[in-house]
PQR file of N, CA, C, O and H, with PARSE charges and radii, in Angstrom:
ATOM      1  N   UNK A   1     -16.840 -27.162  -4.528 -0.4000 1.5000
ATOM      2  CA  UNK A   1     -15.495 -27.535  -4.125 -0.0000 2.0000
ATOM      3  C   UNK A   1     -14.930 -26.402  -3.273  0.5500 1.7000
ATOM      4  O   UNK A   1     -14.979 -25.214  -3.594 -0.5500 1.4000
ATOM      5  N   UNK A   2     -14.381 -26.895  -2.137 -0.4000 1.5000
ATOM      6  CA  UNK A   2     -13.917 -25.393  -1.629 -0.0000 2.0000
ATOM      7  C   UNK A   2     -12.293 -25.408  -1.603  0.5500 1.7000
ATOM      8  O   UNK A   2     -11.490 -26.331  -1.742 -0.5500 1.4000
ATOM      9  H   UNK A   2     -14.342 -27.859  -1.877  0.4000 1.0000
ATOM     10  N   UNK A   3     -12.153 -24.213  -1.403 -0.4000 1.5000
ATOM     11  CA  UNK A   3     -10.918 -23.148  -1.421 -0.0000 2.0000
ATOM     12  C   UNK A   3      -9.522 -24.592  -0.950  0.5500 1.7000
ATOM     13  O   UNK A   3      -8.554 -25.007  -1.585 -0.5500 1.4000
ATOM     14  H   UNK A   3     -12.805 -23.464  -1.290  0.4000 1.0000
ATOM     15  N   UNK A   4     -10.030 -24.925   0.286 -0.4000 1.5000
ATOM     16  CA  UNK A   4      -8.744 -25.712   0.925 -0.0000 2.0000
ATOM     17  C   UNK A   4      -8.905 -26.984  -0.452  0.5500 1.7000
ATOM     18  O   UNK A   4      -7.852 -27.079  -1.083 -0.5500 1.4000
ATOM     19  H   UNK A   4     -10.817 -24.588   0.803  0.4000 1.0000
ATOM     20  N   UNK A   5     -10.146 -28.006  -1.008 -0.4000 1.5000
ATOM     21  CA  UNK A   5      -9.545 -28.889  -1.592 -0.0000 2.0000
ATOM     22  C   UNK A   5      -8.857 -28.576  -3.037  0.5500 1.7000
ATOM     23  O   UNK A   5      -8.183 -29.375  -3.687 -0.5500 1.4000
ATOM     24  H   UNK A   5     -11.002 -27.929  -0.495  0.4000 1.0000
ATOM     25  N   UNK A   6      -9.125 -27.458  -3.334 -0.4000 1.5000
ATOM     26  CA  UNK A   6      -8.530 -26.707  -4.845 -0.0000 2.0000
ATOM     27  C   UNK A   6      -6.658 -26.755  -4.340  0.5500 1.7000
ATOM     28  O   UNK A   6      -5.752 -27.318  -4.955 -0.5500 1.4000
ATOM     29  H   UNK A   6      -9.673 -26.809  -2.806  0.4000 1.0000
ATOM     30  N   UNK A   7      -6.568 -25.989  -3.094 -0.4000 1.5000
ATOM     31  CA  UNK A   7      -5.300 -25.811  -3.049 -0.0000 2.0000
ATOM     32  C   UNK A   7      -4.528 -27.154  -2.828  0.5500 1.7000
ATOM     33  O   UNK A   7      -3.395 -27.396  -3.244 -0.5500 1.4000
ATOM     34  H   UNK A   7      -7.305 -25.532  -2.595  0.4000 1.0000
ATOM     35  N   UNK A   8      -5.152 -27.799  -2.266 -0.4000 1.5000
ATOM     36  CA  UNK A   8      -4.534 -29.258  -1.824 -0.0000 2.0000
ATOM     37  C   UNK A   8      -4.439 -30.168  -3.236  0.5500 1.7000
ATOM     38  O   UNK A   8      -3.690 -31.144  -3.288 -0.5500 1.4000
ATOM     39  H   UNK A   8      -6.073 -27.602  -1.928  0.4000 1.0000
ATOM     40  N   UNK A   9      -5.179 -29.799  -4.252 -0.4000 1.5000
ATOM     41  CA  UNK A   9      -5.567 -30.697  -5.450 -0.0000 2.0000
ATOM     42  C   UNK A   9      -3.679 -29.907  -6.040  0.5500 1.7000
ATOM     43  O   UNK A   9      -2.653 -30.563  -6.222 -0.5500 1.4000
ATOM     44  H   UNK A   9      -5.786 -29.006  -4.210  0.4000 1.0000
ATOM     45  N   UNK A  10      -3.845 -28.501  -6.177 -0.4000 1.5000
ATOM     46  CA  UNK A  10      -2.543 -28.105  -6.877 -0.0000 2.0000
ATOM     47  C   UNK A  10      -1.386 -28.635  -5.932  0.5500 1.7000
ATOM     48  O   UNK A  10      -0.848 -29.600  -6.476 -0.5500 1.4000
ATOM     49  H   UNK A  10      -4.678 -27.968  -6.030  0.4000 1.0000
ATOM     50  N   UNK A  11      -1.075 -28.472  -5.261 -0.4000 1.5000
ATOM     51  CA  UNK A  11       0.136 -28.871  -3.782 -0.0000 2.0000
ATOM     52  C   UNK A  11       0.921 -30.155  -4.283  0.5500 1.7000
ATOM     53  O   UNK A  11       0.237 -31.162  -4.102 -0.5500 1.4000
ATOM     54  H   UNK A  11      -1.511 -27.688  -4.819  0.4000 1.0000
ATOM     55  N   UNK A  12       2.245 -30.440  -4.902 -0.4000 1.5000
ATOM     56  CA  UNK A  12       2.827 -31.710  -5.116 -0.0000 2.0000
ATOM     57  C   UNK A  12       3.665 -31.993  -3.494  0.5500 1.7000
ATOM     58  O   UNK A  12       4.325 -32.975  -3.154 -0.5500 1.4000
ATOM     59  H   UNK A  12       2.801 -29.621  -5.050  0.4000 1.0000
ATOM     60  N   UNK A  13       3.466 -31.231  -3.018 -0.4000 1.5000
ATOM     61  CA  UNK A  13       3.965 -31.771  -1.795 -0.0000 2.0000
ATOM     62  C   UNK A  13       3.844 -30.504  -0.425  0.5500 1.7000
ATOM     63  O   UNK A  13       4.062 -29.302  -0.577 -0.5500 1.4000
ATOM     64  H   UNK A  13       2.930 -30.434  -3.295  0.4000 1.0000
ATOM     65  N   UNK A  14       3.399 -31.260   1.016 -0.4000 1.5000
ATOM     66  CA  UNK A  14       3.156 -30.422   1.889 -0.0000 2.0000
ATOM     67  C   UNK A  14       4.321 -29.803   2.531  0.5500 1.7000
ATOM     68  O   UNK A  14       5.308 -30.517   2.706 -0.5500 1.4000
ATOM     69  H   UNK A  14       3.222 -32.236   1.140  0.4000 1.0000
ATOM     70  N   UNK A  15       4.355 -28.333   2.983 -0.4000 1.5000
ATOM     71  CA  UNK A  15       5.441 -27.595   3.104 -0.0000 2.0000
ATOM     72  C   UNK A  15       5.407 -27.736   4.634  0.5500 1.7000
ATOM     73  O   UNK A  15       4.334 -27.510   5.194 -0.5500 1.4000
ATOM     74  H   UNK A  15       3.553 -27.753   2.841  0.4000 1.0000
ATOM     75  N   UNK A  16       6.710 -28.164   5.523 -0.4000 1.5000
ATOM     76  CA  UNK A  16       6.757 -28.196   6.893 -0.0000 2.0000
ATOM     77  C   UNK A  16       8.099 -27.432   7.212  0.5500 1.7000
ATOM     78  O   UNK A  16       8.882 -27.046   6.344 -0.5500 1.4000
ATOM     79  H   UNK A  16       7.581 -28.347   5.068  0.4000 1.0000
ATOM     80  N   UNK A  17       8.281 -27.246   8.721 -0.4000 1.5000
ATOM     81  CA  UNK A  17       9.684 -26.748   9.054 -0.0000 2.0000
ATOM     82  C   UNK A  17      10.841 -27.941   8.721  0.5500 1.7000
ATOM     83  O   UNK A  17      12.061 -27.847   8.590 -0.5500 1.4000
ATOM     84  H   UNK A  17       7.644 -27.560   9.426  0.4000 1.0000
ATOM     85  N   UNK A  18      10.189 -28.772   8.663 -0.4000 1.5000
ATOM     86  CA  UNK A  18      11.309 -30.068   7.761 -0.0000 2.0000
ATOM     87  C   UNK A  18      11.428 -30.237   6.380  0.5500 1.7000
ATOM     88  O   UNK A  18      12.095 -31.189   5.974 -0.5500 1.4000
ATOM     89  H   UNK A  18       9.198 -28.849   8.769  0.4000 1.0000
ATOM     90  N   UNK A  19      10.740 -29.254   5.359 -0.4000 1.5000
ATOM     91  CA  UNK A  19      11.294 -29.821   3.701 -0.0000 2.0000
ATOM     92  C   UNK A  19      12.275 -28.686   3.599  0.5500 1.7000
ATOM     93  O   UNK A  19      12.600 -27.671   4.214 -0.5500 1.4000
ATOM     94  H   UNK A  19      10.198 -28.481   5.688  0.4000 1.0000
ATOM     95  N   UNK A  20      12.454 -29.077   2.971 -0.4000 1.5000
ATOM     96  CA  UNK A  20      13.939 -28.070   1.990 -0.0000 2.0000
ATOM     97  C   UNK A  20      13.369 -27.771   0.489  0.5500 1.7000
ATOM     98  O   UNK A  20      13.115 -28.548  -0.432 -0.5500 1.4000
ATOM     99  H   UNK A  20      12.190 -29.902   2.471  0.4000 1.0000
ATOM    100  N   UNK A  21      13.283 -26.611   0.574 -0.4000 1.5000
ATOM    101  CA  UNK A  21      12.938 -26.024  -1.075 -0.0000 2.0000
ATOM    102  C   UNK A  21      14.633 -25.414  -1.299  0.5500 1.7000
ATOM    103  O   UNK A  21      15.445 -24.967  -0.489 -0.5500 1.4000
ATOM    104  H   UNK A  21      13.489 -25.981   1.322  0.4000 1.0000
ATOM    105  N   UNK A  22      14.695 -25.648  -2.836 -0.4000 1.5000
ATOM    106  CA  UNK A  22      15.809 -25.295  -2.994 -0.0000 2.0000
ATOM    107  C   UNK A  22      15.383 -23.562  -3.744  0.5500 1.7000
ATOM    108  O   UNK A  22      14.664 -23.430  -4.734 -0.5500 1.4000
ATOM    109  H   UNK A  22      14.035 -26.010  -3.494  0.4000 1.0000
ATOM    110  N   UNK A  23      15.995 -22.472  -3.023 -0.4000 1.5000
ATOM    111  CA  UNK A  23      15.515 -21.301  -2.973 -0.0000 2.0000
ATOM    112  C   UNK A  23      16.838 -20.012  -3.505  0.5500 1.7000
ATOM    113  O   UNK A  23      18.008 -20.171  -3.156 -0.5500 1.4000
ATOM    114  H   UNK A  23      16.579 -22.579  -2.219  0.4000 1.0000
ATOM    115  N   UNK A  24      16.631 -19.436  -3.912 -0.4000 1.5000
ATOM    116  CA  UNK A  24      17.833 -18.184  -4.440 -0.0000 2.0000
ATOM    117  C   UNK A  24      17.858 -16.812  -3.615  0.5500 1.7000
ATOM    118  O   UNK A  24      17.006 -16.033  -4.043 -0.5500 1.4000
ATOM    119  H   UNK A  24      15.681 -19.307  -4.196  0.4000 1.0000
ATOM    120  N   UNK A  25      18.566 -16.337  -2.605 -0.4000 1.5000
ATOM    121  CA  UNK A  25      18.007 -15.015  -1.155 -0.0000 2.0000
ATOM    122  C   UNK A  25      18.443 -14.059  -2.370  0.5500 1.7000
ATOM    123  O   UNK A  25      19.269 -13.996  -3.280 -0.5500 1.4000
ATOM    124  H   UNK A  25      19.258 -16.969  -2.258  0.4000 1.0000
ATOM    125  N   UNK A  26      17.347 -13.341  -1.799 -0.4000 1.5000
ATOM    126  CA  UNK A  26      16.666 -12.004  -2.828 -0.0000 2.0000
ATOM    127  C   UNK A  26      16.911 -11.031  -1.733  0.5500 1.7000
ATOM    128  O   UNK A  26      17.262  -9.894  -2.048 -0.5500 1.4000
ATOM    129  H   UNK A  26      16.675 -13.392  -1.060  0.4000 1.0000
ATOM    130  N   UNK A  27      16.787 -11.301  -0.658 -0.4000 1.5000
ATOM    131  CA  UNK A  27      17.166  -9.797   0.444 -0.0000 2.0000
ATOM    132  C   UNK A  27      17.549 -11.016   1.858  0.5500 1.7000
ATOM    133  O   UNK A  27      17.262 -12.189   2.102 -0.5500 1.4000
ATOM    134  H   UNK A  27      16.502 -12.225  -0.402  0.4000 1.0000
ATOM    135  N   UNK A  28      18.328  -9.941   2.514 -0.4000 1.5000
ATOM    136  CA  UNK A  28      18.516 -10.382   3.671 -0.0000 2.0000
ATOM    137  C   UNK A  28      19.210  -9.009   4.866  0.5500 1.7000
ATOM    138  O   UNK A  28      20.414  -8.756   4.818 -0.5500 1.4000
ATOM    139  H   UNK A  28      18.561  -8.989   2.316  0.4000 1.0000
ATOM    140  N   UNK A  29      18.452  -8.389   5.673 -0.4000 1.5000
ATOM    141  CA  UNK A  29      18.189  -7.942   6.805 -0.0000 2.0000
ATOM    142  C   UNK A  29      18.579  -8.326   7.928  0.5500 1.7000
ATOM    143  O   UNK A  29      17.677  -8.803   8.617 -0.5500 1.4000
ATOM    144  H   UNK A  29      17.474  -8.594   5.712  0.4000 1.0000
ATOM    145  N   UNK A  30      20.093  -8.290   8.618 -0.4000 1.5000
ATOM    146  CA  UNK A  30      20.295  -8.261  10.170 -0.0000 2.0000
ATOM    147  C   UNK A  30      19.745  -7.851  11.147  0.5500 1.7000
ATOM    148  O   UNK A  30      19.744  -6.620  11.103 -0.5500 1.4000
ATOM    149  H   UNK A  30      20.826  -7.902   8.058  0.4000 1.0000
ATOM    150  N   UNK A  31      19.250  -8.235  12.054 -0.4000 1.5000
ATOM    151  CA  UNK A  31      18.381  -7.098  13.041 -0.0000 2.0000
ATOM    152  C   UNK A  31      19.562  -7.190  14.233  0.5500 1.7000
ATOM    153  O   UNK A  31      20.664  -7.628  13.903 -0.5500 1.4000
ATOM    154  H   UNK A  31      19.251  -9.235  12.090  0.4000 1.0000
ATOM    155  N   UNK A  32      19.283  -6.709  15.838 -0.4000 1.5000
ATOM    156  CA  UNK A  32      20.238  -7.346  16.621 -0.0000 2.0000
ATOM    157  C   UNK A  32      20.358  -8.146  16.802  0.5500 1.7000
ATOM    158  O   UNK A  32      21.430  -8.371  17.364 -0.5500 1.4000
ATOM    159  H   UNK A  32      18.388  -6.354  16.105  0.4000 1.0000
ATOM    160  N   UNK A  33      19.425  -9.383  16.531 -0.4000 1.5000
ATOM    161  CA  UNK A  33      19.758 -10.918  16.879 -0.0000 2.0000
ATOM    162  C   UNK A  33      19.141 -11.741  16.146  0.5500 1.7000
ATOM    163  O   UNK A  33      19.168 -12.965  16.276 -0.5500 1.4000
ATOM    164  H   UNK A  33      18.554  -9.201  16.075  0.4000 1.0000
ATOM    165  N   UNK A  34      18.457 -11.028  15.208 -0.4000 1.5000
ATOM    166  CA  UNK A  34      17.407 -12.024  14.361 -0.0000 2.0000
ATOM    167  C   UNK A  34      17.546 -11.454  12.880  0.5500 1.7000
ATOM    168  O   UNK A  34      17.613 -10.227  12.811 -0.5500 1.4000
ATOM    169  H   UNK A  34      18.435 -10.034  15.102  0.4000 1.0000
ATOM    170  N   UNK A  35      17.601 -12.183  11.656 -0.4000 1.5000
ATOM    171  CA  UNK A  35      17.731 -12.011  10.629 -0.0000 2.0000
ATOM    172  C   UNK A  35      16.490 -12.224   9.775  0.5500 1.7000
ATOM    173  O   UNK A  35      15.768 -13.169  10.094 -0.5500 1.4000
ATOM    174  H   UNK A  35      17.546 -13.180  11.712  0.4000 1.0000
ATOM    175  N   UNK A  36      16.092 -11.359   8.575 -0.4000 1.5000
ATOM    176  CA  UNK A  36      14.938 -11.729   8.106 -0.0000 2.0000
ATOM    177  C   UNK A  36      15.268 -12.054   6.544  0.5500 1.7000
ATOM    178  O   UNK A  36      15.440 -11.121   5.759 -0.5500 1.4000
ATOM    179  H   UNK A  36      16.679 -10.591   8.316  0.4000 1.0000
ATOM    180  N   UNK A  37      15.347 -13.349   6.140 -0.4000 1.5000
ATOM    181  CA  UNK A  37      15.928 -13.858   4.978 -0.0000 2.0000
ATOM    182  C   UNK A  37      14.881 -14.096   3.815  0.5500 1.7000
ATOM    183  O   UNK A  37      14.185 -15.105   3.929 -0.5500 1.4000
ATOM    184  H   UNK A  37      15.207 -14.107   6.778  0.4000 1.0000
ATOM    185  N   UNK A  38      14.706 -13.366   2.816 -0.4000 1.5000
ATOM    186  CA  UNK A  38      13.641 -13.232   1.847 -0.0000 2.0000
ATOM    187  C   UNK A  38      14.632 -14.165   0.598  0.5500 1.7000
ATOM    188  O   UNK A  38      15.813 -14.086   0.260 -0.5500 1.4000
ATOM    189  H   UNK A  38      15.272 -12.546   2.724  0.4000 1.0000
ATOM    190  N   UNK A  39      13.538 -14.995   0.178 -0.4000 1.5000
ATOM    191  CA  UNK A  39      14.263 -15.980  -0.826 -0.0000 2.0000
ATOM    192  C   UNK A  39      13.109 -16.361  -1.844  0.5500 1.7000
ATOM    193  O   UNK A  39      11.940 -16.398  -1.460 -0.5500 1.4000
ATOM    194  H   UNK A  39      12.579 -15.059   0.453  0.4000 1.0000
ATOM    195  N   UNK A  40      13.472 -16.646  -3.162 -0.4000 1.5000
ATOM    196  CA  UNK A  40      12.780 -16.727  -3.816 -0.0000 2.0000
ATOM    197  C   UNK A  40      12.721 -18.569  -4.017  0.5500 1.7000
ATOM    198  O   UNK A  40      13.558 -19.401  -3.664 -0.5500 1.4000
ATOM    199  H   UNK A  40      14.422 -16.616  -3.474  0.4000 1.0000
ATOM    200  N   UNK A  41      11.405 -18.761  -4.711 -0.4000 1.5000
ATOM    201  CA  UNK A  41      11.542 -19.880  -4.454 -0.0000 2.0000
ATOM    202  C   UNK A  41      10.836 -20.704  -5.730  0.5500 1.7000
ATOM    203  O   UNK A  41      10.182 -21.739  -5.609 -0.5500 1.4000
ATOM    204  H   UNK A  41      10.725 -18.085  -4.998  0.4000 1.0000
ATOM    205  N   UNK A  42      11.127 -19.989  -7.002 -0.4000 1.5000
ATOM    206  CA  UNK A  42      10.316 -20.230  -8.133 -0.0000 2.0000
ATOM    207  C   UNK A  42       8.915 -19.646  -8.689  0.5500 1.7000
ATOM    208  O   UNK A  42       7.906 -19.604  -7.985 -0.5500 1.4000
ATOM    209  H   UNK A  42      11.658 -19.147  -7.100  0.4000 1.0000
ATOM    210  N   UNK A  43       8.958 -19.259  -9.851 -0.4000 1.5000
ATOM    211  CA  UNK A  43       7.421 -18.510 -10.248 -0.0000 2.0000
ATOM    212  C   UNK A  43       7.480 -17.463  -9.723  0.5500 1.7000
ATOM    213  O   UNK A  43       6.447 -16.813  -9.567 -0.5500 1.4000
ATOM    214  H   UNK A  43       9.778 -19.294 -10.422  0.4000 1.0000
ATOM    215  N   UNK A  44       8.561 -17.045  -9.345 -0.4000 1.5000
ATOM    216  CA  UNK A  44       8.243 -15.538  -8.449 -0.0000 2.0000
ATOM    217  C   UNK A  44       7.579 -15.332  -6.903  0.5500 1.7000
ATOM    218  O   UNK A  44       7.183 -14.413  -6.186 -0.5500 1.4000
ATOM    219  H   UNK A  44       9.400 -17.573  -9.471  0.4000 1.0000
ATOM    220  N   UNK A  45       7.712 -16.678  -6.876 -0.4000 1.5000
ATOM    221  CA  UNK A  45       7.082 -16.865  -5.121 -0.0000 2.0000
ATOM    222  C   UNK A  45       8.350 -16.355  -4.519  0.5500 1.7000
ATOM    223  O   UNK A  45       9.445 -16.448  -5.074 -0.5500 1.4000
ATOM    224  H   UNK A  45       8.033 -17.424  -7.459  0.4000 1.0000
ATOM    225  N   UNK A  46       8.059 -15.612  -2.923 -0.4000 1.5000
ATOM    226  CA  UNK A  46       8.728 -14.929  -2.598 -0.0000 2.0000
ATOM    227  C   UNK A  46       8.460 -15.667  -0.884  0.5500 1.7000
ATOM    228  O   UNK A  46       7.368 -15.443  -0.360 -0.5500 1.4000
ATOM    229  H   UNK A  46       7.169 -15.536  -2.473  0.4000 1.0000
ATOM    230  N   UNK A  47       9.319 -16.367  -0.249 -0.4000 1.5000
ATOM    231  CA  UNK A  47       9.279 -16.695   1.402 -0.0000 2.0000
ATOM    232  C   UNK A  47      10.084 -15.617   2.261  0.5500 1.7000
ATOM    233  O   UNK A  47      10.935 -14.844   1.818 -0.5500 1.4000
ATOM    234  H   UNK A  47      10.206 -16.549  -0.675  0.4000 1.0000
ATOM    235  N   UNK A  48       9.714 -15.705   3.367 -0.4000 1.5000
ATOM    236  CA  UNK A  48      10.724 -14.485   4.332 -0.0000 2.0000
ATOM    237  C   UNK A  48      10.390 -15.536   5.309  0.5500 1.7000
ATOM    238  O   UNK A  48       9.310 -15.973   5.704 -0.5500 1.4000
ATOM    239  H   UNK A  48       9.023 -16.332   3.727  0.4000 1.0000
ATOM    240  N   UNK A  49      11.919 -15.890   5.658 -0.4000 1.5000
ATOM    241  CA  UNK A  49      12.454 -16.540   6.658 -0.0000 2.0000
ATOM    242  C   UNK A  49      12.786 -15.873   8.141  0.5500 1.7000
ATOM    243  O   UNK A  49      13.855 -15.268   8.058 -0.5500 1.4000
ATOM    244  H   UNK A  49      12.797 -15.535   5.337  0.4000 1.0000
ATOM    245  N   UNK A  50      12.349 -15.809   9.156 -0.4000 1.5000
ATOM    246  CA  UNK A  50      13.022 -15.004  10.244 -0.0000 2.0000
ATOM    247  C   UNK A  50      14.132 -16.244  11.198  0.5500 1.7000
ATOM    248  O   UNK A  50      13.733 -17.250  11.785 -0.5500 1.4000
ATOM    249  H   UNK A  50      11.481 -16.300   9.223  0.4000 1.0000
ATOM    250  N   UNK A  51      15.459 -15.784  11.096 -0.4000 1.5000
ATOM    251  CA  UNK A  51      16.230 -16.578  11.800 -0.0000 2.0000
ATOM    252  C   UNK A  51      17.296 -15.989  12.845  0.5500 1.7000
ATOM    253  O   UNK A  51      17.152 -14.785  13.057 -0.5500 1.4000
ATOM    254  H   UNK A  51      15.783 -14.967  10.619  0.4000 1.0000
ATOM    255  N   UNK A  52      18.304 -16.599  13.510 -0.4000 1.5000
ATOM    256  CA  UNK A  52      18.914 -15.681  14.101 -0.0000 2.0000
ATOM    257  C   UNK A  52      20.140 -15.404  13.524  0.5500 1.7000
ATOM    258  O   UNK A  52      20.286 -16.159  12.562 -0.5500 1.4000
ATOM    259  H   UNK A  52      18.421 -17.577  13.338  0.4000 1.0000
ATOM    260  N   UNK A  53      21.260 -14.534  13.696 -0.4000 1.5000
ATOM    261  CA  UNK A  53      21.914 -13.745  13.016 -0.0000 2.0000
ATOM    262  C   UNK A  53      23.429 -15.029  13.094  0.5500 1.7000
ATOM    263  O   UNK A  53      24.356 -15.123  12.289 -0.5500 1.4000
ATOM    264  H   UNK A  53      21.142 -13.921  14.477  0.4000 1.0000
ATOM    265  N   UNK A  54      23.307 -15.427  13.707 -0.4000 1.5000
ATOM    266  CA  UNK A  54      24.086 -16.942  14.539 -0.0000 2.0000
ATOM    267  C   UNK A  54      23.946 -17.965  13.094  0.5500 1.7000
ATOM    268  O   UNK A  54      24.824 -18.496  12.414 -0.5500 1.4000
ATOM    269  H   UNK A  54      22.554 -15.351  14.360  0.4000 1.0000
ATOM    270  N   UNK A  55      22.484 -17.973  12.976 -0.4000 1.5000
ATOM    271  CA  UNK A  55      22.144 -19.197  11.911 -0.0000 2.0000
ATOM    272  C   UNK A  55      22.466 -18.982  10.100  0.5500 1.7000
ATOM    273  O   UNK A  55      22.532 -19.759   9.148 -0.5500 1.4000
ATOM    274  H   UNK A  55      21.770 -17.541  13.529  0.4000 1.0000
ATOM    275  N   UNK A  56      22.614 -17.457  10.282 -0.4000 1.5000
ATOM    276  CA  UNK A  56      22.931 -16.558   8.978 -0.0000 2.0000
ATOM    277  C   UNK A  56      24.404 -16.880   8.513  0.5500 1.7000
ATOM    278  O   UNK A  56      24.808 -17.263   7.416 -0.5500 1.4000
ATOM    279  H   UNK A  56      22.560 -16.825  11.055  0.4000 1.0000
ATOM    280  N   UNK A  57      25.112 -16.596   9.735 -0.4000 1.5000
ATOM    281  CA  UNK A  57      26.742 -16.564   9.844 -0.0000 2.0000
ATOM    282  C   UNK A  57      27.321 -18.235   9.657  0.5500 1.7000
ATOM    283  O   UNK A  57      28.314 -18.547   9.000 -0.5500 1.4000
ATOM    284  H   UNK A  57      24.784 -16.285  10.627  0.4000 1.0000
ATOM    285  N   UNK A  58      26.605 -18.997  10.264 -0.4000 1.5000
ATOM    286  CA  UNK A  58      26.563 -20.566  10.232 -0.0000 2.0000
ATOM    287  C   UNK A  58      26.402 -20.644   9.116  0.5500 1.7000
ATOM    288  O   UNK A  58      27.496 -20.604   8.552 -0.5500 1.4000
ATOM    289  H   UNK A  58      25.798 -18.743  10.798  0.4000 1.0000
ATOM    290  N   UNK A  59      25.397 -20.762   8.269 -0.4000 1.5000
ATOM    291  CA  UNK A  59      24.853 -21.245   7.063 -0.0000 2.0000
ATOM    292  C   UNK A  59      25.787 -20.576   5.687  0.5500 1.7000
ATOM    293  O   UNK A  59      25.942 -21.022   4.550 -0.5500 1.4000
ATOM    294  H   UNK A  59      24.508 -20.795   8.727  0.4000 1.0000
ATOM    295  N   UNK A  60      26.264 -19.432   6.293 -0.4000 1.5000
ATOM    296  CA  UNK A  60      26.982 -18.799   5.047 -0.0000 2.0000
ATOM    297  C   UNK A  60      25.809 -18.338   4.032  0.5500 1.7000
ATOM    298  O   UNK A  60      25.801 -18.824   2.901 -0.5500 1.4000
ATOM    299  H   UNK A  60      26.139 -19.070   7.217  0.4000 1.0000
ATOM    300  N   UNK A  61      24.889 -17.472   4.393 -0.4000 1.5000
ATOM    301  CA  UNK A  61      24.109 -17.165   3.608 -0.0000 2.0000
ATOM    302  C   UNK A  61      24.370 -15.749   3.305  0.5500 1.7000
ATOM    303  O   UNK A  61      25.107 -15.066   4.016 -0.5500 1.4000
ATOM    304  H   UNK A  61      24.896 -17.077   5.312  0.4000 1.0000
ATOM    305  N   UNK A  62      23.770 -15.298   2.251 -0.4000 1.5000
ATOM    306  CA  UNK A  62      24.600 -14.359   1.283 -0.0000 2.0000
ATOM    307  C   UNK A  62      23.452 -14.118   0.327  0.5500 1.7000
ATOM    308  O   UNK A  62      23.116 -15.210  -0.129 -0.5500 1.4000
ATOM    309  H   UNK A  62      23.171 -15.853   1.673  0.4000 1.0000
ATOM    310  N   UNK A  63      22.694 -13.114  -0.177 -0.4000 1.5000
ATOM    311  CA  UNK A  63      22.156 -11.896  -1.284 -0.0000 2.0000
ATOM    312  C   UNK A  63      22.949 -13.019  -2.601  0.5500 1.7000
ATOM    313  O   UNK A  63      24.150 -13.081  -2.867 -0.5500 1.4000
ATOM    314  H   UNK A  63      22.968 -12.227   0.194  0.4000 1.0000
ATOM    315  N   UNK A  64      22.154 -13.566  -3.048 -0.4000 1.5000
ATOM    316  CA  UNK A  64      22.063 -14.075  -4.773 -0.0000 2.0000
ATOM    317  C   UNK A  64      22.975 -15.244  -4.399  0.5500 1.7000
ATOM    318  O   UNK A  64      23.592 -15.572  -5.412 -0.5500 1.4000
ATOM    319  H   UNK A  64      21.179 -13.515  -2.832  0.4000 1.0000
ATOM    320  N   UNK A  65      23.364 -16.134  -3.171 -0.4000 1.5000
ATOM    321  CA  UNK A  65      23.021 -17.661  -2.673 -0.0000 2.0000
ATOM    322  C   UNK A  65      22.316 -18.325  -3.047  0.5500 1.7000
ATOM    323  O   UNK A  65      21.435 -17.898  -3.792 -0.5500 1.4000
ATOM    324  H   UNK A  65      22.863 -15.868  -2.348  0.4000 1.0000
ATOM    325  N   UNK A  66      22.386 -19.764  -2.678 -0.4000 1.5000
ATOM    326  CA  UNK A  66      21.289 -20.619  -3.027 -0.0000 2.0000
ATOM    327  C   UNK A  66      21.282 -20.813  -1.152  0.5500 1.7000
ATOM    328  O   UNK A  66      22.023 -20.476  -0.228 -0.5500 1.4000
ATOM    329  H   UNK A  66      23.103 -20.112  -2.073  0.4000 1.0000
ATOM    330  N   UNK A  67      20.073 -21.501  -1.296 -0.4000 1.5000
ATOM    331  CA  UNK A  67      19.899 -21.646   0.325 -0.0000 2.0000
ATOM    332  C   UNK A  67      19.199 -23.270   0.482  0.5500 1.7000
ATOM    333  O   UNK A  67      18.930 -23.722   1.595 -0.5500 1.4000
ATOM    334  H   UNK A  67      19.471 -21.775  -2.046  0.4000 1.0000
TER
END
């Protein structure tokens, strides 16, 4: 059995720039125009989002948010 059908066997659903995990920001980093948004996302899984500082201020995102 290899590596990809093991992971695909665990996977309840495929991750795209279109799902929404509902996630808790654990860090978040301004740069000059781009923001790097670290969020947790259950089990201790950890995503880092890179967005722009525009989409930060929009979204109202915020250190111990839900996102």
């Amino acid at each position: 059995m290899s590596a990809d059908t093991v992971r695909n066997q665990e996977a309840t659903y495929e991750a795209s720039a279109r799902n929404r995990l509902k996630r808790r920001i654990v860090e978040l980093k301004k740069g000059a125009t781009t923001a790097h948004v670290r969020s947790e996302i259950g089990g201790g899984s950890i995503v880092t989002a890179s967005i722009t500082n525009e989409a930060v201020d929009e979204l109202g995102l915020a250190v111990g948010g839900d996102a």
